[in-house]
N, C-alpha and C positions, 0 to 999 in steps of 0.2 A: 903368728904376730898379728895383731889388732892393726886396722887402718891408721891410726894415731899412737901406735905405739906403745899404747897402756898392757898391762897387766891383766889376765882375764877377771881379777879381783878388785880391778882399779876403777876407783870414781875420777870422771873429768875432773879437771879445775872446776871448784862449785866457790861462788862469791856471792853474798847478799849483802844490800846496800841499804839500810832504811832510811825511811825519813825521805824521799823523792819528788813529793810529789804537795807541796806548799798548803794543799786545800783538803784531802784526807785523813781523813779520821787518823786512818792506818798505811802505810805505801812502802813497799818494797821493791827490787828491781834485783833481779834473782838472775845468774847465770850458770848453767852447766854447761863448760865449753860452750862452743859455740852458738849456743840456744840460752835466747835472752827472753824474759817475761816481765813485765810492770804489772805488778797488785797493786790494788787499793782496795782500800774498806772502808765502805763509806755507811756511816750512822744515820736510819730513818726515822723518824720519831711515829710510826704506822707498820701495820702488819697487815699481811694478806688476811679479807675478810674473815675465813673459815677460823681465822685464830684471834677475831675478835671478843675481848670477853674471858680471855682464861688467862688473864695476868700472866702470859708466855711470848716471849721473844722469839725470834725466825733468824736462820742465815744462810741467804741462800748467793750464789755465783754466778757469771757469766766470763764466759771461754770466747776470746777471738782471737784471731788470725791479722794483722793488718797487710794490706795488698803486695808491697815486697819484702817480707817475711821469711819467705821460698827463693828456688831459683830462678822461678819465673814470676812475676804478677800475678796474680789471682785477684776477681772480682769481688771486691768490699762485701756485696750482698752476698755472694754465692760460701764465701769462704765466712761471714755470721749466720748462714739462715739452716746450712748443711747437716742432716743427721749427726754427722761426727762429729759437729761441732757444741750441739745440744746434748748431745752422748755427755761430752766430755762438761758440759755445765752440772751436768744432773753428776755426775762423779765426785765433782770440787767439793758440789754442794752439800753431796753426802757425810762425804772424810770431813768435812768441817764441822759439819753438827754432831758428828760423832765425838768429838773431844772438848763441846762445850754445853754448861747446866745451862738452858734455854730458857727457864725461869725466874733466874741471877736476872735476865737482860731487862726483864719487864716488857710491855709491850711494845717493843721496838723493835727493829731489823739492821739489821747486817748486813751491805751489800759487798761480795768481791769480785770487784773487776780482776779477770787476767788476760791483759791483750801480751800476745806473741809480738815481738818484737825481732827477733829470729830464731828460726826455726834448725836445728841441726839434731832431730830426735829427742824422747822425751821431754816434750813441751807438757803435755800433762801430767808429770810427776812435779816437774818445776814447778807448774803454775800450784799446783797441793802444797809445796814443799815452802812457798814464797809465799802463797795466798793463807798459811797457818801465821807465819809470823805479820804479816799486814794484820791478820784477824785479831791476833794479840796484843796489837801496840794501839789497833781500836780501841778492844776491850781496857787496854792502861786508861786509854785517855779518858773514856768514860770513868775510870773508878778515882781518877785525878780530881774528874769535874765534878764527886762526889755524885752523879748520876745513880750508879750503882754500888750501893752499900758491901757486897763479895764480891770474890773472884772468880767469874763461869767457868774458866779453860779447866778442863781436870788432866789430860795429858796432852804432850806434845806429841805431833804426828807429821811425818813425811813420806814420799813417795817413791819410788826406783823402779825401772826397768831391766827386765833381765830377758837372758836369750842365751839355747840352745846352738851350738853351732858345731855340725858332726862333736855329738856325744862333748862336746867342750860347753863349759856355763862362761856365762858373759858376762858386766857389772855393767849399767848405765849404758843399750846402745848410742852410740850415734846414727848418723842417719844412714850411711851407707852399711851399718851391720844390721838395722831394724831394717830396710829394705831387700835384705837377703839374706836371714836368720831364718835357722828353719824352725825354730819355739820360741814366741814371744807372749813373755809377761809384765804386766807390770802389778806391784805392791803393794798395799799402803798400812801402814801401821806404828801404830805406835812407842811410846817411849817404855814400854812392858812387855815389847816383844807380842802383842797380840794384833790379830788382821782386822782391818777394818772391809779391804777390799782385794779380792786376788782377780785377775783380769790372767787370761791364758788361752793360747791356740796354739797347736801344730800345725803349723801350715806346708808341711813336708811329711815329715814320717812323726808318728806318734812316738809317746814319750814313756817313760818309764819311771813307775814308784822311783827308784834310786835317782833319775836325773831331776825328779824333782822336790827332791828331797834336798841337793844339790843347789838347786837356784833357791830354794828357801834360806839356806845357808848363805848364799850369795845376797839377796836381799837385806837379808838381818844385818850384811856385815855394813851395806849400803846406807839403809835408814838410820843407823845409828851413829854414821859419820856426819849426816846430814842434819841431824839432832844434833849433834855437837857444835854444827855451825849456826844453825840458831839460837843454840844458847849464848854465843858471842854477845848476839842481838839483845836475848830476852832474860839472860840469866840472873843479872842485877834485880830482877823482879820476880822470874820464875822461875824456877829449878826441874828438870827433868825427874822422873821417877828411880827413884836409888843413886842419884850424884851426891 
C-alpha cells in the first residue's frame, strides 16, 4: 500500500488552472497532489546575443523554490542559486525547445518562470508539465496578435516520475516515496510516445532490463494522462498527436 493510498499505476490528483496570472503572456498554476507550481511565459522582444542575426527565437526557464515551500524555510538565495536548482532550469528549458520550430518565433524569446509553491515530490515534472502549457497559451497569444504568422509547438510534451520499490514500479512519487525509493526516474516525453529526457539512479541495488522496461510502461501510462489534461486547456486550438 502506497503512503496515500493510490495504486502503484496511479497519478495524484493533477489540476491545471490557466490564465492566473493578469500580466503573462502565458500562466498556469499546475497541481500534482500536494505539489503546487506557478508558470508563466513571458514574451521578449530580444535574444541572447549568440542568436543575433539568424531570424531565430529562444526559450529558455527558470526553476525556483520560494522559502516555505518545504517543511521547513529555506533561504530565498540558497534555494535559487543551488546546483539542483539550475540543473532543473537547464531540464525545463531543454523539454521546451524540444516541442517548438524556433524559427516560427522570429527573433524573440520565451521566458518560463516555475516557482514551487509547494513542494510534495515531483516539482520538476510539474513545472515541464505546467510550464508546456504556459508556453502554449504564449505562443496563442502571439499568433492572436498576428505577431506570428504559424504555429511553433509541433507536439505536446509532459513529465513523470517513477520509482522502484523492492522489485514494485511506482506512478508519480510523492515526497515521502522519492525520499526512500530505491530507483528513481523521472521522463519526459512526448505526445508520440518518443523521450525527450530519461533521468535515472539506483540508489540501492541496481536494476534490471525487465524492471525497466516496467517503469517505461508506467511512465507512458503517466504522460499520457497528463496529456490529456492539457488538452482540456489547449485542445480548442491544439490537438494532440493521433486524437
Amino acid at each position: 500500500m502506497r503512503t496515500d493510498g493510490r495504486k502503484p499505476n496511479q497519478l495524484r490528483e493533477v489540476e491545471i488552472k490557466a490564465e492566473v496570472n493578469h500580466y503573462a503572456e502565458g500562466s498556469v498554476k499546475i497541481s500534482f497532489g500536494k505539489t503546487i507550481v506557478l508558470c508563466t511565459a513571458s514574451v521578449e522582444e530580444r535574444i541572447p546575443k549568440w542568436l543575433q542575426g539568424t531570424k531565430q527565437g529562444w526559450v529558455t526557464a527558470e526553476y525556483g523554490m520560494l522559502p516555505r515551500s518545504t517543511h521547513n524555510r529555506i533561504n530565498r538565495d540558497k534555494a535559487n542559486n543551488s546546483g539542483r536548482t539550475q540543473e532543473i532550469s537547464r531540464l525545463i528549458g531543454r523539454s521546451l525547445r524540444a516541442c517548438i520550430d524556433l524559427s516560427v518565433l522570429g527573433e524573440r524569446q520565451i521566458y518560463v518562470d516555475c516557482d514551487v509553491l509547494q513542494a510534495d515530490g515531483g516539482t520538476r515534472t510539474a513545472a515541464i508539465t505546467g510550464g508546456f502549457v504556459a508556453l502554449s497559451l504564449a505562443c496563442k497569444f502571439l499568433q492572436d496578435q498576428k505577431v506570428i504568422s504559424a504555429w511553433p509547438i509541433k507536439n505536446y510534451i509532459s513529465a513523470i516520475s517513477v520509482g522502484l520499490n523492492n522489485d514494485q514500479a511506482l506512478l508519480d512519487l510523492n515526497y515521502d516515496e522519492d525520499s526512500n525509493i530505491g530507483t528513481d526516474m523521472n521522463f519526459v516525453m512526448d505526445d508520440s510516445k518518443r523521450f525527450i529526457e530519461i533521468q535515472g539512479t539506483a540508489e540501492k541495488t541496481p536494476f534490471s532490463k525487465d524492471h525497466l522496461n516496467q517503469l517505461i510502461g508506467f511512465a507512458e501510462i503517466g504522460c499520457k494522462q497528463l496529456i490529456d489534461e492539457q488538452e482540456k486547456i489547449l485542445g480548442t486550438f491544439f490537438k494532440p498527436q493521433g486524437s
